[in-house]
C-alpha positions in Angstrom: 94.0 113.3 148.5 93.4 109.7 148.0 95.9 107.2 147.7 95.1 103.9 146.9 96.7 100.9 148.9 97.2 97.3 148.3 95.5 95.5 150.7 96.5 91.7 151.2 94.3 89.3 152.8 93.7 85.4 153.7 89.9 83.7 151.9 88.3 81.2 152.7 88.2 79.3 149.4 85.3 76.7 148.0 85.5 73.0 148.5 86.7 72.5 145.0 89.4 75.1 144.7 90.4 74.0 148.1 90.8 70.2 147.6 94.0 71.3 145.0 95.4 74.5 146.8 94.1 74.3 150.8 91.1 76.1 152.7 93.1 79.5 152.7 94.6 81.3 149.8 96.5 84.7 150.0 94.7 87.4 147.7 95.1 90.7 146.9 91.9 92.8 147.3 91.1 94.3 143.6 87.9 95.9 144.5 85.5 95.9 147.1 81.5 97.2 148.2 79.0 94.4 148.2 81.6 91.5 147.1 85.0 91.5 147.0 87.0 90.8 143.6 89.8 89.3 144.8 93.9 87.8 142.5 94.7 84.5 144.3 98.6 85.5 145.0 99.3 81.8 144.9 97.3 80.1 142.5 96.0 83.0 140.0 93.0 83.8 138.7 90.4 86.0 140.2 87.1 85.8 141.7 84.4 87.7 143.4 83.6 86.3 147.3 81.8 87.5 150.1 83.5 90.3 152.4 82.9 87.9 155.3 85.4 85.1 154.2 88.5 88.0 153.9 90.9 88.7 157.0 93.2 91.6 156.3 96.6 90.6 156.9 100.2 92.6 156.3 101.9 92.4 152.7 105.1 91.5 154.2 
């Protein structure tokens, strides 16, 4: 049986979004194969970003 997880991570954000909100934002990983859609915990919003810019880290 499956059970589906949060999983948290760190992303390296653009240049624009980072200028307002830093170079790392905390996200929660909606869905993930080729890209990841990713909900900024901090700011909001979502977006899709490359798998290579996430690093997993504990929800606590």
């Amino acid at each position: 049986m499956n059970e589906k997880r949060d999983v948290f991570a760190v992303c390296a954000v653009n240049e624009e979004k980072g200028s307002f909100t830093g170079e790392w934002q905390r996200v929660l990983i909606v869905d993930c194969e080729e890209f990841a859609e990713v909900r900024f915990l901090d700011s909001g919003g979502r977006d899709m970003v490359l798998t290579s810019s996430l690093y997993r880290i504990h929800s606590q």
